[in-house]
Gaussian input, Z-matrix of N, CA and C with variables (Angstrom, degrees):
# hf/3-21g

backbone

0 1
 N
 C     1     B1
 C     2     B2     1     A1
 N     3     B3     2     A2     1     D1
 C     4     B4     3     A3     2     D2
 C     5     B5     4     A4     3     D3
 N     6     B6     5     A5     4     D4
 C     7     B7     6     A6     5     D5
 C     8     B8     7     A7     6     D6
 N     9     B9     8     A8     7     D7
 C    10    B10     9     A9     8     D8
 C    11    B11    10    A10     9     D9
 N    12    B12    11    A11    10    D10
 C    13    B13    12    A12    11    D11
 C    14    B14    13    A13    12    D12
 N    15    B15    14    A14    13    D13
 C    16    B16    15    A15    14    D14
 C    17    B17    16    A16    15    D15
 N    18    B18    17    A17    16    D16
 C    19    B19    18    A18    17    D17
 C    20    B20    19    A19    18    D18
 N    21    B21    20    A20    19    D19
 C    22    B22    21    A21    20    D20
 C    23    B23    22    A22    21    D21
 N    24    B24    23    A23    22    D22
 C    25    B25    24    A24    23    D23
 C    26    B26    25    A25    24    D24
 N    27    B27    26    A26    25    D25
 C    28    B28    27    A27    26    D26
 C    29    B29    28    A28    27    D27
 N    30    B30    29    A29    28    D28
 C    31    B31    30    A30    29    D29
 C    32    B32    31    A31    30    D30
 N    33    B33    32    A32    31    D31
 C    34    B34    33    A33    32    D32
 C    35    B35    34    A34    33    D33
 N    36    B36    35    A35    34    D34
 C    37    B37    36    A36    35    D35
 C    38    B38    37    A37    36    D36
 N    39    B39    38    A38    37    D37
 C    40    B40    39    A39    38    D38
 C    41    B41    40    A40    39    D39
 N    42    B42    41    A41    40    D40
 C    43    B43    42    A42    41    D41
 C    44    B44    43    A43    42    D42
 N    45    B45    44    A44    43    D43
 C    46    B46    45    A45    44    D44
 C    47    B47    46    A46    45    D45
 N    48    B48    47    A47    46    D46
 C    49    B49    48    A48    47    D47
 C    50    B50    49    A49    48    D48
 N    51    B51    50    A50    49    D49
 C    52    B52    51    A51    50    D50
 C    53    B53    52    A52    51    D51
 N    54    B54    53    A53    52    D52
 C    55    B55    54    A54    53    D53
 C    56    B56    55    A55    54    D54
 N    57    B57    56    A56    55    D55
 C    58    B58    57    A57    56    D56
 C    59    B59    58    A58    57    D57
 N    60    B60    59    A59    58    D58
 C    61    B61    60    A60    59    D59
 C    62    B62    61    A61    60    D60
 N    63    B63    62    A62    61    D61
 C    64    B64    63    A63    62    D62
 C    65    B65    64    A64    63    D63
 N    66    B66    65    A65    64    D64
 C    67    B67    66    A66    65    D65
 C    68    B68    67    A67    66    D66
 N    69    B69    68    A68    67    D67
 C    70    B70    69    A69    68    D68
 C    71    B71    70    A70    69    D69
 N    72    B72    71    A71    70    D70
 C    73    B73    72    A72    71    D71
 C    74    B74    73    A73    72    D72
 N    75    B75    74    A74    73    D73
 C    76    B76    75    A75    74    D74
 C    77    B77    76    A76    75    D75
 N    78    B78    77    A77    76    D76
 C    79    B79    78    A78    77    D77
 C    80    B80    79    A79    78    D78
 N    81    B81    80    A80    79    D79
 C    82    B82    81    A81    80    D80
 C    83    B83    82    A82    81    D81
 N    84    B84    83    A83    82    D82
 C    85    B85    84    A84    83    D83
 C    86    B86    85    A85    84    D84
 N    87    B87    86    A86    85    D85
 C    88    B88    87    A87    86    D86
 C    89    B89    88    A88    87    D87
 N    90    B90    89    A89    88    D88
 C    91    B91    90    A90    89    D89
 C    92    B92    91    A91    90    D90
 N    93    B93    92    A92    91    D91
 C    94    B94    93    A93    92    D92
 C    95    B95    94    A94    93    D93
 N    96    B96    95    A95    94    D94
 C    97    B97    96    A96    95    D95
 C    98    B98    97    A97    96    D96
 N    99    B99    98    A98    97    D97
 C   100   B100    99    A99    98    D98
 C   101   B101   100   A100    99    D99
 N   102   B102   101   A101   100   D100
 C   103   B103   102   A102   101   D101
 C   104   B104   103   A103   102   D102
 N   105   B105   104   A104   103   D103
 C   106   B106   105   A105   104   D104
 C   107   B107   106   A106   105   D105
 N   108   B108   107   A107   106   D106
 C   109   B109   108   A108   107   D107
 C   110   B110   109   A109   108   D108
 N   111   B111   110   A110   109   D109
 C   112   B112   111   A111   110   D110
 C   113   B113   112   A112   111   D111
 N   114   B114   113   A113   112   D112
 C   115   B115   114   A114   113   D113
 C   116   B116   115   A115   114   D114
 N   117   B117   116   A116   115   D115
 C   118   B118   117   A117   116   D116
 C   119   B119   118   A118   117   D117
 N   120   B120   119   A119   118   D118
 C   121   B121   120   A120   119   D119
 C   122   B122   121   A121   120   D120
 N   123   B123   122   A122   121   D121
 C   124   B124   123   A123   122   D122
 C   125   B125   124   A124   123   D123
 N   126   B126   125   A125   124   D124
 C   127   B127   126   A126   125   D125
 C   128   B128   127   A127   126   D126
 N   129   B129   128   A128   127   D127
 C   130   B130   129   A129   128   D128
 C   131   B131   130   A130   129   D129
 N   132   B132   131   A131   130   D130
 C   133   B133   132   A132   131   D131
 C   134   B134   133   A133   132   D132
 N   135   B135   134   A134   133   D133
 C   136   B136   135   A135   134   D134
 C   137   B137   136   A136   135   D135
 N   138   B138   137   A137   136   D136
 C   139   B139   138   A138   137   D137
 C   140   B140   139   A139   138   D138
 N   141   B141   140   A140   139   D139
 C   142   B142   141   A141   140   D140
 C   143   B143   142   A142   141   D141
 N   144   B144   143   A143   142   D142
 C   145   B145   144   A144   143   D143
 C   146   B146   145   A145   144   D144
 N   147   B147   146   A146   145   D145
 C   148   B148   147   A147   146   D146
 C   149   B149   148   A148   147   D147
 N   150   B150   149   A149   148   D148
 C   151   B151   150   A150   149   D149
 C   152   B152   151   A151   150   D150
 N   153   B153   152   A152   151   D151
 C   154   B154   153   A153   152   D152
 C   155   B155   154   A154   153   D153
 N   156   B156   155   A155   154   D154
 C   157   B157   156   A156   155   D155
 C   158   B158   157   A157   156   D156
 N   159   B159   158   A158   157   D157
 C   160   B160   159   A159   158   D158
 C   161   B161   160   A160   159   D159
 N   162   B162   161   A161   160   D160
 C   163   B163   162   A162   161   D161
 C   164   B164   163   A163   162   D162
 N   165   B165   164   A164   163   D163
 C   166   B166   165   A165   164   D164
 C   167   B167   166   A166   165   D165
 N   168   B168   167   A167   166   D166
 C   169   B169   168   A168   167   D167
 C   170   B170   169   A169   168   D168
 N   171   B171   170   A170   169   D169
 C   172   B172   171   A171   170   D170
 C   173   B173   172   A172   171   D171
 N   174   B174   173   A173   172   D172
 C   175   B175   174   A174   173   D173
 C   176   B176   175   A175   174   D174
 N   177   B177   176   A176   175   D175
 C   178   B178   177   A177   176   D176
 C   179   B179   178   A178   177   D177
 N   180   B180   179   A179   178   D178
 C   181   B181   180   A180   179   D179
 C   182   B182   181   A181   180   D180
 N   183   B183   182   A182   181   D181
 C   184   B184   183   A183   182   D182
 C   185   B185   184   A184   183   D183
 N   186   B186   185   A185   184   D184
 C   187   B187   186   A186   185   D185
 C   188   B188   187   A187   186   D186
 N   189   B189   188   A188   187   D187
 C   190   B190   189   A189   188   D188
 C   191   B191   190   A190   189   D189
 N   192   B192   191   A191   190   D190
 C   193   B193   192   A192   191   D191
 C   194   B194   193   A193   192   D192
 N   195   B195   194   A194   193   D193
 C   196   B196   195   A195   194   D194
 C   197   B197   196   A196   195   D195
 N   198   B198   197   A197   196   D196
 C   199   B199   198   A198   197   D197
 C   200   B200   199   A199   198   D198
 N   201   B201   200   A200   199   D199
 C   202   B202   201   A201   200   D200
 C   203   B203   202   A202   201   D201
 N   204   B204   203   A203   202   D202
 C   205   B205   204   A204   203   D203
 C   206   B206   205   A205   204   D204
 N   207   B207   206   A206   205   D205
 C   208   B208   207   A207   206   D206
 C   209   B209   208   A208   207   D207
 N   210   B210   209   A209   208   D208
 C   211   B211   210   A210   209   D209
 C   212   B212   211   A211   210   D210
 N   213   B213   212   A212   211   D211
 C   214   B214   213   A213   212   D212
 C   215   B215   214   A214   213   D213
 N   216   B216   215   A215   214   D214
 C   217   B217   216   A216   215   D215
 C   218   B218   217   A217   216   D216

   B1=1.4587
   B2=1.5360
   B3=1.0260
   B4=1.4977
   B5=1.8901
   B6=1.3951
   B7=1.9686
   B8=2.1145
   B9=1.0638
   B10=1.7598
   B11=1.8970
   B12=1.4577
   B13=1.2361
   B14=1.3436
   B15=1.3540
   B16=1.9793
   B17=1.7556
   B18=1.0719
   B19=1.3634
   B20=2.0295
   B21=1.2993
   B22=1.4481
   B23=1.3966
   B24=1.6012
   B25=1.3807
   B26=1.3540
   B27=1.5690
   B28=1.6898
   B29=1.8397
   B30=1.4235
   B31=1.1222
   B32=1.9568
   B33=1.2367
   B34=1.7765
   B35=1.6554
   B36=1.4375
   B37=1.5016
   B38=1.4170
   B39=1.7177
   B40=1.6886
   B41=1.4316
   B42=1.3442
   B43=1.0883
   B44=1.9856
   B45=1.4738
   B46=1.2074
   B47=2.0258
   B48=0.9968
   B49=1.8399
   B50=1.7075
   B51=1.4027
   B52=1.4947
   B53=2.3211
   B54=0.8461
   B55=1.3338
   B56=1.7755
   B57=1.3583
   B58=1.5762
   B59=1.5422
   B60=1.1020
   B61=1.6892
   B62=1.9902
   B63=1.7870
   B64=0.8709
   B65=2.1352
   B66=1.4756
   B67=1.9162
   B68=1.2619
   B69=1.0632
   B70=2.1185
   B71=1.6530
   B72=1.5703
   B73=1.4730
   B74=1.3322
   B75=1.3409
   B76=1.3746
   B77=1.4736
   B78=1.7240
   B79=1.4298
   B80=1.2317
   B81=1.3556
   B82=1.3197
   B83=1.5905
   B84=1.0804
   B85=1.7155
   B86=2.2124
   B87=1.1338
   B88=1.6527
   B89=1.6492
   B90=0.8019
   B91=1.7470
   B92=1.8313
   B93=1.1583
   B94=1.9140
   B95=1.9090
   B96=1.1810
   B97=1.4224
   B98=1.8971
   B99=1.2793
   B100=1.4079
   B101=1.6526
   B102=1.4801
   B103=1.0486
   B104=1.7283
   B105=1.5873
   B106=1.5597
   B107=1.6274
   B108=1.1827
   B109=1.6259
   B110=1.6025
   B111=1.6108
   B112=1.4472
   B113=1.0771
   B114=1.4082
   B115=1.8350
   B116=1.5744
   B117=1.8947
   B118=0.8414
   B119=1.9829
   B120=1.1017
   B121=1.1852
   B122=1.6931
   B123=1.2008
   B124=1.7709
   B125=1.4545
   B126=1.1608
   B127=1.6461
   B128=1.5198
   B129=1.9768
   B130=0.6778
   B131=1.6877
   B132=1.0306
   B133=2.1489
   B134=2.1215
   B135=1.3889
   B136=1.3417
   B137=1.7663
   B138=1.2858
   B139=1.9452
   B140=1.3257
   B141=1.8117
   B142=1.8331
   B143=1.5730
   B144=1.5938
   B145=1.6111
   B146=1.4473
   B147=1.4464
   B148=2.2971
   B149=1.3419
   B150=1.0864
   B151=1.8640
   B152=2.0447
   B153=0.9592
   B154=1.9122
   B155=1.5963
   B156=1.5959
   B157=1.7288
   B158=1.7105
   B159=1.0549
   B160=1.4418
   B161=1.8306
   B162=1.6775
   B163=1.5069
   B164=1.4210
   B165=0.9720
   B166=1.5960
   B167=1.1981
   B168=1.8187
   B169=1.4916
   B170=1.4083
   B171=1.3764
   B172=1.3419
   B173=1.4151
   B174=1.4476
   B175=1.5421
   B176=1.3985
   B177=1.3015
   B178=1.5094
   B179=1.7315
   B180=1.6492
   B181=1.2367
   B182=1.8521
   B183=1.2456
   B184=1.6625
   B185=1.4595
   B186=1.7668
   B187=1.4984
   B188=1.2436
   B189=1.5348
   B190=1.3593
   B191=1.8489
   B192=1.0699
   B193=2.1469
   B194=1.3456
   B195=1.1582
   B196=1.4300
   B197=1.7974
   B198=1.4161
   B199=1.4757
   B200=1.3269
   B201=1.1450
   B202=1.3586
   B203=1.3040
   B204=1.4078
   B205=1.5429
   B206=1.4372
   B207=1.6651
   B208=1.1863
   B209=1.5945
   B210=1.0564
   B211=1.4424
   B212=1.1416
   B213=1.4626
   B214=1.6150
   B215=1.8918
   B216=1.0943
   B217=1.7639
   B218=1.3129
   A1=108.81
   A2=111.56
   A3=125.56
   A4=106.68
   A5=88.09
   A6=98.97
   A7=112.94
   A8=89.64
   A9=82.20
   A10=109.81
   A11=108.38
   A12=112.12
   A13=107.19
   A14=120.16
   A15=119.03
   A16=105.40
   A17=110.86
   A18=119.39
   A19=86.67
   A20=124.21
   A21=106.81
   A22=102.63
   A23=129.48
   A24=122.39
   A25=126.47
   A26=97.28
   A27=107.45
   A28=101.12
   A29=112.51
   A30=124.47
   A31=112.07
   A32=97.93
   A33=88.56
   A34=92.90
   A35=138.60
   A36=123.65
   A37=107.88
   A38=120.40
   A39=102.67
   A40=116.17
   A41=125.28
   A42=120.07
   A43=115.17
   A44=96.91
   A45=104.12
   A46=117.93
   A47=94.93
   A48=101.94
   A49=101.01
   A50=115.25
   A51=93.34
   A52=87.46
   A53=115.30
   A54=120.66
   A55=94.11
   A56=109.58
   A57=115.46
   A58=103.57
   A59=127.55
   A60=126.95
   A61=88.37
   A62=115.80
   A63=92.29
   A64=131.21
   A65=82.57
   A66=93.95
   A67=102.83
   A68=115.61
   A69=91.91
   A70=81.56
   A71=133.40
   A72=106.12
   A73=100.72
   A74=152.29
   A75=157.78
   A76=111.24
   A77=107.71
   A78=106.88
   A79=104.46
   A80=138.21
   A81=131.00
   A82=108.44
   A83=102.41
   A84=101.26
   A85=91.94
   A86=103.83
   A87=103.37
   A88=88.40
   A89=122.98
   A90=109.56
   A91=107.50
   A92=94.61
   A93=111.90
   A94=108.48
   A95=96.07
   A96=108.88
   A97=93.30
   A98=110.31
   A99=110.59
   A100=119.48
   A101=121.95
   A102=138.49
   A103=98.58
   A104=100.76
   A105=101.21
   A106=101.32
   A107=123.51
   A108=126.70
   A109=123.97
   A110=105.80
   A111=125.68
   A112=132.43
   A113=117.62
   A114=106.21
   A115=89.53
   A116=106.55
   A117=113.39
   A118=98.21
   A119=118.98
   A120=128.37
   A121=119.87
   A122=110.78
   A123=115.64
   A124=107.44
   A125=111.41
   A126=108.29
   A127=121.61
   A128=124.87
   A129=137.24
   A130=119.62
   A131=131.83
   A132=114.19
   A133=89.47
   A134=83.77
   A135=101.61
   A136=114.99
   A137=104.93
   A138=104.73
   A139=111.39
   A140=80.01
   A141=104.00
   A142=88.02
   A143=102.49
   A144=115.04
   A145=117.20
   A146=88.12
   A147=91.69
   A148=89.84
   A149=142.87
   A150=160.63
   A151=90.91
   A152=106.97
   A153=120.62
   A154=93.66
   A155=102.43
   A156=89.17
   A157=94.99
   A158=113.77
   A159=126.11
   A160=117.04
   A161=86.39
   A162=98.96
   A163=125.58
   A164=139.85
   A165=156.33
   A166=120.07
   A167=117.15
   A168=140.51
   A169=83.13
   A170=123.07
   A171=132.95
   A172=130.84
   A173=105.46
   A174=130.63
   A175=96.59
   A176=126.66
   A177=133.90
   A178=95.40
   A179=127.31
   A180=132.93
   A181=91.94
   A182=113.08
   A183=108.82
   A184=87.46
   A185=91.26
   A186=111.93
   A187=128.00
   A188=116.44
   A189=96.75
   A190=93.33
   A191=106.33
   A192=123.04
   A193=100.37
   A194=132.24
   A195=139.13
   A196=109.71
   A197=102.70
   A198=107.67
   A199=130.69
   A200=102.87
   A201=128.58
   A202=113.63
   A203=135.85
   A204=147.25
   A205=117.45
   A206=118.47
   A207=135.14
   A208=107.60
   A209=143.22
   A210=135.61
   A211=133.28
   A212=106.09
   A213=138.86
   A214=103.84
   A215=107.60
   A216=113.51
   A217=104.84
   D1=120.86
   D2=-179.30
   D3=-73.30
   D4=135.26
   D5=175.59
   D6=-62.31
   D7=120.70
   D8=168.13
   D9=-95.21
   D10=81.72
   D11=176.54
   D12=-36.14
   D13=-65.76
   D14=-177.20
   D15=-29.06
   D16=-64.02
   D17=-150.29
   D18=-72.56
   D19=-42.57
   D20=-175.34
   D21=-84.98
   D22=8.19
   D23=152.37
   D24=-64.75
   D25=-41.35
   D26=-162.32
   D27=-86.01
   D28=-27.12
   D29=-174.23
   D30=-75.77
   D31=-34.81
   D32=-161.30
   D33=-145.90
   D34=-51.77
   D35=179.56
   D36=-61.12
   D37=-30.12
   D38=-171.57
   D39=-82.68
   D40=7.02
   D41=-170.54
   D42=-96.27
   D43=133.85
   D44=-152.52
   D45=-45.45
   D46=-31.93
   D47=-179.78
   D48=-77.52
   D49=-12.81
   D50=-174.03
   D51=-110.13
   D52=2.86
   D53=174.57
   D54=-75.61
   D55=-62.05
   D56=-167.42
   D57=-63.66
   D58=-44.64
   D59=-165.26
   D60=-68.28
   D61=-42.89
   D62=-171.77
   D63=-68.45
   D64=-11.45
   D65=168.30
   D66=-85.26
   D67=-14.91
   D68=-169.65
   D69=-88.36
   D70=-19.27
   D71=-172.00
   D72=-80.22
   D73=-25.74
   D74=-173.78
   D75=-67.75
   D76=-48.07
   D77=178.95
   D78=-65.21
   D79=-38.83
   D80=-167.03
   D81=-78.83
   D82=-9.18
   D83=179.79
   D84=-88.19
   D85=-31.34
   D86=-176.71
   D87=-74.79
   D88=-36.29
   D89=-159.62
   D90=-74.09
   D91=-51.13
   D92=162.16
   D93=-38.17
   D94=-45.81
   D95=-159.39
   D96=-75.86
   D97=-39.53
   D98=-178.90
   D99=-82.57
   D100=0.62
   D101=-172.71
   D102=-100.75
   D103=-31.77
   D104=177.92
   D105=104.92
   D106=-41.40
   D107=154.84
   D108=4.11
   D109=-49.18
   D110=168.53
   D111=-131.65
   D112=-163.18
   D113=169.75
   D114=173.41
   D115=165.07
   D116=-135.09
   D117=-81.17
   D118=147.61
   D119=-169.29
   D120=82.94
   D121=14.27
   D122=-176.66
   D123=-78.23
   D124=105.16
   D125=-176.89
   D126=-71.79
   D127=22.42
   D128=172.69
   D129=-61.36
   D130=168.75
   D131=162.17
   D132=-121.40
   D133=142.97
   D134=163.70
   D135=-75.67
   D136=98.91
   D137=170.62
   D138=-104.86
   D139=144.15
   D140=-178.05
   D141=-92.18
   D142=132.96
   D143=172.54
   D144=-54.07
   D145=-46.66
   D146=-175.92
   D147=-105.73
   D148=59.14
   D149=132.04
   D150=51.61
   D151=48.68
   D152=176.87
   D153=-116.47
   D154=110.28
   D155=-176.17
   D156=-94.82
   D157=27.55
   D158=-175.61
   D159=-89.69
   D160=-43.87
   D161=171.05
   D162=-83.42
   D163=74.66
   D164=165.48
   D165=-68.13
   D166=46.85
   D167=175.37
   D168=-73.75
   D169=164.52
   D170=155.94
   D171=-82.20
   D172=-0.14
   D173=-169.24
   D174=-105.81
   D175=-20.09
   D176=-147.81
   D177=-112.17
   D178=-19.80
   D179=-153.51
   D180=-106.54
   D181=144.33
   D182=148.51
   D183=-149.57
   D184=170.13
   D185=162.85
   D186=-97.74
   D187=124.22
   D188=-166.30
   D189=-146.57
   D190=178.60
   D191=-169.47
   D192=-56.44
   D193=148.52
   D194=165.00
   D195=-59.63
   D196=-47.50
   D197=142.36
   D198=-6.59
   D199=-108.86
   D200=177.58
   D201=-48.68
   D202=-50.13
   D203=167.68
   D204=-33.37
   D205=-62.66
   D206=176.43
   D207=-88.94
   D208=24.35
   D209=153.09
   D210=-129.92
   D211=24.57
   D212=-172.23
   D213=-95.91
   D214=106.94
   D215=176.04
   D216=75.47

């Protein structure tokens, strides 16, 4: 069965709390990036330790495998 991206757009990315979690994960990938942590093309993912993509402490951020990132809990 094929994904209907539209319908999981309108259903779950357009909604405003998952719009915002999705900028605080971007800024924290800019904030990493300004720490020197990353750079542009690093196929690493920026992880929040207590999984709050809200908290963008610098203590709270590591870099870690796309792997490992998404198969955690």
């Amino acid at each position: 069965m094929a994904r209907n991206y539209q319908k999981e757009y309108a259903n779950y990315h357009s909604k405003p709390k998952q719009m915002k979690d999705r900028a605080m994960r971007n800024k924290a990938r800019a904030i990493m990036k300004m720490l020197g942590k990353t750079f542009t093309g690093d196929t690493r993912d920026v992880a929040h330790k207590d999984n709050n993509p809200k908290n963008n402490k610098p203590s709270n951020l590591q870099m870690q495998s796309k792997k490992k990132n998404r198969s955690r809990r």
